[in-house]
C-alpha positions in Angstrom: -94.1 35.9 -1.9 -91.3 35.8 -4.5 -92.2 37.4 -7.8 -92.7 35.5 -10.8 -89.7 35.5 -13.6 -92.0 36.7 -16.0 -92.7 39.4 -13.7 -89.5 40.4 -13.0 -88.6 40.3 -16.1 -91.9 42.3 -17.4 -91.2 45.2 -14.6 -87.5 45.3 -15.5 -88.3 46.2 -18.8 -90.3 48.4 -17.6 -88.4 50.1 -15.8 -85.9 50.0 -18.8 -87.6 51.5 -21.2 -89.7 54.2 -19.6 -86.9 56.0 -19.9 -87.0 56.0 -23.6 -88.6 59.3 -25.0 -87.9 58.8 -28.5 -90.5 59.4 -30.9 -94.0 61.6 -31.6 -97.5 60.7 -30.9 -99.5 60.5 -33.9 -101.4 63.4 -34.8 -102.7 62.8 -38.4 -106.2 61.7 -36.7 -106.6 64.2 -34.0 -108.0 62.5 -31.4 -105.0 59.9 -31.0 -102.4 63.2 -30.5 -104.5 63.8 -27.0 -102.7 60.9 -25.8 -100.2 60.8 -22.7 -96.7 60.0 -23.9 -95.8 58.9 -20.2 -98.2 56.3 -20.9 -96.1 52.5 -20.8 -97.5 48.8 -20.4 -96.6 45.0 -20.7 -98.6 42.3 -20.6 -98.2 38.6 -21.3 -101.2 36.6 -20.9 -100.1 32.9 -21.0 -101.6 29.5 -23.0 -102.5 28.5 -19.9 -104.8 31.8 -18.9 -102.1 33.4 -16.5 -101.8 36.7 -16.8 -98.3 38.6 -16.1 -98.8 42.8 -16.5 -96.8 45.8 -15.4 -96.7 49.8 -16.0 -100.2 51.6 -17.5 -101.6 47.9 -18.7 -105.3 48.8 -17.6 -104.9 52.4 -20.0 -107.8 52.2 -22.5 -106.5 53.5 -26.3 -107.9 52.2 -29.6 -106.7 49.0 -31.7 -106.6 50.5 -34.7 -104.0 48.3 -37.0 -104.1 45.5 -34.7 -107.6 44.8 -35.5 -106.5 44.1 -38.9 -105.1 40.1 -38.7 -108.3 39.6 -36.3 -111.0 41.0 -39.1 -108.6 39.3 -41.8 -109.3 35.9 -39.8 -113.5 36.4 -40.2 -113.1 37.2 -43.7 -111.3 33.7 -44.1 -113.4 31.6 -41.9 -116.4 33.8 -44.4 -115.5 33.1 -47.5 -112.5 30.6 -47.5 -108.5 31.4 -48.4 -109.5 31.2 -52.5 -111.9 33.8 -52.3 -110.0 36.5 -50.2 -107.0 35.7 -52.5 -108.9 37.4 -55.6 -109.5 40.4 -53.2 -105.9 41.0 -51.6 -102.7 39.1 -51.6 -99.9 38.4 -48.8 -96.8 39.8 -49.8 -95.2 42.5 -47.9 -95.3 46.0 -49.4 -92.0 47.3 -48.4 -94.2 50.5 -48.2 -96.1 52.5 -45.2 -99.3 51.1 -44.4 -101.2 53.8 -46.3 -99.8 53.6 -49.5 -101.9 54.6 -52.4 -100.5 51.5 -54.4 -101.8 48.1 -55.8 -99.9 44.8 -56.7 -99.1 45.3 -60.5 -100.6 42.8 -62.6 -104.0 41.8 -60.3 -104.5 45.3 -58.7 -105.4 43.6 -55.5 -103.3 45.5 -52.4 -100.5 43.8 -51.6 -101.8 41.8 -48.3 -104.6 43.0 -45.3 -102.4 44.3 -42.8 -102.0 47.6 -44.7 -104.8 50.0 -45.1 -105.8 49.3 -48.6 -106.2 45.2 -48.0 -107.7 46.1 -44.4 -110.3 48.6 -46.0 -110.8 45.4 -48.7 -111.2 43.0 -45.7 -113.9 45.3 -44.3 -115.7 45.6 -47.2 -115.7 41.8 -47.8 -117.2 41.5 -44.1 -119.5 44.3 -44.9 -121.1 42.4 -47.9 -121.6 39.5 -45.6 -123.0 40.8 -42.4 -124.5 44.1 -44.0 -125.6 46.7 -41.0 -124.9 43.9 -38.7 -120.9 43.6 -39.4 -120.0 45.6 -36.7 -122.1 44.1 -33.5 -120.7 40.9 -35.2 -117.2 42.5 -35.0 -117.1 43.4 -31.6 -118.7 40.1 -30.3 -115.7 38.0 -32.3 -113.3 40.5 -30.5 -115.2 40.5 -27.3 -114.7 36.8 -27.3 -110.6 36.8 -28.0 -110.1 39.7 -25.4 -112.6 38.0 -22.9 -114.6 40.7 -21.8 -117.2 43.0 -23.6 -115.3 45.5 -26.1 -116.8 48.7 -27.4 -116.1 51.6 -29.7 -114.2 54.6 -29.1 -116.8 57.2 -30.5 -114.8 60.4 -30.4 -112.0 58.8 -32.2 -114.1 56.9 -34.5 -115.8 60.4 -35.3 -112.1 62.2 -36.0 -110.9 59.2 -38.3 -114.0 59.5 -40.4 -114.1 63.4 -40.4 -110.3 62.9 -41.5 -109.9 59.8 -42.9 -109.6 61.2 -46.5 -106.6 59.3 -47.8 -108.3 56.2 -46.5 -111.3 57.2 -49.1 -108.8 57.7 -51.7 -107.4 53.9 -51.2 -111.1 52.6 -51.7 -112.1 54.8 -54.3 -109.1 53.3 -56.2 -109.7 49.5 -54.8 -113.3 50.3 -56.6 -112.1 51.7 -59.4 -110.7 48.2 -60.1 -113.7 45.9 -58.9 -111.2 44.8 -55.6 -114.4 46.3 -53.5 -118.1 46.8 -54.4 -120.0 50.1 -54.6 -121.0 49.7 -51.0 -117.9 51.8 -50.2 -119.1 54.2 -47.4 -120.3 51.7 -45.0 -117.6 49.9 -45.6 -115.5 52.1 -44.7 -117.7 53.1 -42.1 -117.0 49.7 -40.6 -113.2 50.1 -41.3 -113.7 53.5 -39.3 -115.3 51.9 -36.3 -112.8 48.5 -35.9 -109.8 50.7 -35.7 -111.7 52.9 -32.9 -112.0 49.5 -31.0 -110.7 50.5 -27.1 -108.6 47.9 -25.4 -105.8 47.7 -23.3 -102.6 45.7 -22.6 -104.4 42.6 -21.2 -106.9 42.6 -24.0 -104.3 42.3 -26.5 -102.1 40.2 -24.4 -105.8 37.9 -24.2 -106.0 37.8 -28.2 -102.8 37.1 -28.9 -102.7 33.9 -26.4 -106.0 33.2 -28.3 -104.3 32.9 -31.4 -101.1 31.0 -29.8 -103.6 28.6 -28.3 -105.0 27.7 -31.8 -107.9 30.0 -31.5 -109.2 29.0 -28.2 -108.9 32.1 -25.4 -106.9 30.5 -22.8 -108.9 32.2 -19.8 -112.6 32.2 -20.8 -111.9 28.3 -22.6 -113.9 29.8 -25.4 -113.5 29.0 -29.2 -113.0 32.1 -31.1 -111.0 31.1 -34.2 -110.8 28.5 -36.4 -107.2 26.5 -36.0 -106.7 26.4 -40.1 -107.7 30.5 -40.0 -105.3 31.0 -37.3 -102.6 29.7 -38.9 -102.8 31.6 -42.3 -103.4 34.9 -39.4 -100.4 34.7 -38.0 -98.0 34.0 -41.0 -99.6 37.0 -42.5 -98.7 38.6 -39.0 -94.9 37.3 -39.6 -94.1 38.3 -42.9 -96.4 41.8 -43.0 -97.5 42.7 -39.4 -95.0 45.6 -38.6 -95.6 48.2 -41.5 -92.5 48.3 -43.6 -90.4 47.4 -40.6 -91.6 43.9 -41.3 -88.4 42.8 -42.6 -86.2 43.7 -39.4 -88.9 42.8 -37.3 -88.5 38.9 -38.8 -84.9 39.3 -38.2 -84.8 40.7 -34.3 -88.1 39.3 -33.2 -88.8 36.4 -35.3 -92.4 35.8 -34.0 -95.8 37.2 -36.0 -96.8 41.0 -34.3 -99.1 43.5 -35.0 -98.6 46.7 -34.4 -101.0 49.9 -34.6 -100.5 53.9 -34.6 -102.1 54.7 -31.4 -99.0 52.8 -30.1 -100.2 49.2 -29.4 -97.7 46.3 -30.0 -98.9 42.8 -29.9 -96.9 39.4 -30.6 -97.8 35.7 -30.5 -95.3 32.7 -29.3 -96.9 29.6 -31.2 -98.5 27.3 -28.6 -97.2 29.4 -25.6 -98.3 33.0 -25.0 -99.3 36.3 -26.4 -98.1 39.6 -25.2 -98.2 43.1 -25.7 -97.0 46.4 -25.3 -98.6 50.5 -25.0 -96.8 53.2 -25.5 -97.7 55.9 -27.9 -94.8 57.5 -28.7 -94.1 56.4 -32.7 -91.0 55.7 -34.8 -91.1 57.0 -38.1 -92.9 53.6 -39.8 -95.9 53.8 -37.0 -94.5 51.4 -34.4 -94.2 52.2 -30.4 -90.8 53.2 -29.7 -90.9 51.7 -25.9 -92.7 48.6 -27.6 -90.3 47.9 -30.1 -87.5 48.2 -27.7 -89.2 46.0 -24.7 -90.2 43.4 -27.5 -86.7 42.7 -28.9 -85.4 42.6 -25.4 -87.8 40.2 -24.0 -87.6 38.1 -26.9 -83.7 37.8 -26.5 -83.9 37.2 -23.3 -86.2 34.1 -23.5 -85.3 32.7 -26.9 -88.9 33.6 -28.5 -87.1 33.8 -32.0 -89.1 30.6 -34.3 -85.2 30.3 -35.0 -83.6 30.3 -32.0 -82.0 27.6 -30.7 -83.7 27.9 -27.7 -87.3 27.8 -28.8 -88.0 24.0 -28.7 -89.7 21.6 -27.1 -87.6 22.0 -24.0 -86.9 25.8 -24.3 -86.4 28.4 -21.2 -89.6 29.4 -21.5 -91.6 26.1 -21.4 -89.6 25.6 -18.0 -90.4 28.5 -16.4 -94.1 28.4 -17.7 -94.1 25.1 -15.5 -92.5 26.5 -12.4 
């Protein structure tokens, strides 16, 4: 039977790219430098619950950053847009994801996809749900990925034996009332989301959940609210990649998330969600062979929100139908 065009163009990628050994596995949290730099994987999962995957998409690793629009999203449906807004903003940084710096002025962190609005995020959740916040966590994620999700313990244990700069940022956040003094078990829960295992197809299955306007295209179950998902994935647009944001708008053009064990994960709007493993790192914390296999595929289909080609009629809504 004659491959699929998404799948040929998935495993030429692949194939591409694996040949791409730029970069260094992050070792700053010990557990993730154990990883396998050979490691590679694309999958797209589509709105319609097809799912296209090449390379190591079954490899487990944890979601660490990539948790962040997805906890960001309970915190809204929580406590509304008004209230998170007090806690942290969304405008990009234009500095690493753990920078030890506030937003002048309100002190809030600059928006929730870098560590100091995530940790805020968690803590907000944490005040909610209490000791339940995690079980409730995982069963939100369980539902986007469609399976059951757990924790990674041995890397949940080495981020919180060296998660000291992460302490710093919410000692400071409670320093100026962005957090309250429940501050170790919310960063216990911050600890414990990042340590999160999934693979390719998970994050391939939460993306197309947010493309589908919250509802995971394989399982037909509601996960998201659509007025949540939409304030998700601008945040995702404008802030997603670290403080490669900027050129990631200008390449890509759709929202991403990316996250230091080497997970990529983008969302076309109403069409599909994919994502990318490898855990070789540029120098801002995003997978080199992810970076590289994202721009390429979004060129070659037109993904940009700006290009030409992604409209009603677009390349990719065509071959979706074949």
């Amino acid at each position: 039977m004659q491959k699929h065009i998404l799948q040929e163009i998935i495993d030429s990628l692949h194939a591409q790219y694996l040949k791409n050994n730029d970069g260094e596995i992050a070792t700053y949290i010990p557990e993730l430098g154990k990883a396998n730099p050979a490691h590679f994987g694309i999958s797209l999962a589509t709105k319609d619950g097809r799912i296209f995957e090449t390379g190591d998409s079954d490899q487990l690793f944890t979601i660490q950053s990539i948790s962040k629009p997805f906890t960001y999203g309970m915190a809204l449906e929580v406590f509304g847009q008004e209230k998170v807004s007090q806690h942290v903003g969304v405008e990009p940084s234009g500095d690493a994801f753990n920078s030890i710096e506030l937003e002048s002025g309100t002190n809030r962190p600059f928006n929730p996809m870098v560590n100091a609005g995530a940790i805020t995020v968690s803590s907000l959740l944490y005040q909610h749900y209490g000791d339940e916040a995690l079980e409730v966590m995982l069963k939100r994620f369980s539902d986007a990925a469609g399976r059951e999700l757990s924790v990674d313990e041995a890397v949940y244990e080495s981020e919180a034996r060296t998660g000291h700069r992460n302490r710093a940022i919410a000692h400071l956040l409670l320093n100026f009332g962005m957090v309250d003094e429940n501050i170790e078990p919310a960063l216990d829960l911050y600890f414990k989301q990042c340590s999160i295992l999934v693979n390719c197809k998970d994050l391939a299955v939460m993306s197309a959940t947010l493309s589908n306007l919250g509802k995971n295209p394989v399982t037909s179950k509601e996960v998201y609210e659509i007025t949540c998902v939409r304030n998700m994935l601008s945040i995702m647009l404008t802030c997603g990649m670290y403080d490669y944001s900027g050129q990631w708008a200008y390449k890509v053009g759709i929202p991403a998330k990316s996250g230091v064990s080497g997970g990529v994960t983008a969302v076309v709007n109403r069409q599909l969600g994919l994502a990318c493993y490898s855990p070789k790192l540029d120098s801002r914390g995003n997978s080199c062979r992810g970076i590289d296999a994202c721009i390429s595929l979004t060129n070659e289909l037109g993904l940009h929100a700006f290009d030409c080609m992604n409209i009603g009629s677009s390349y990719l809504k065509v071959i979706l139908e074949e």
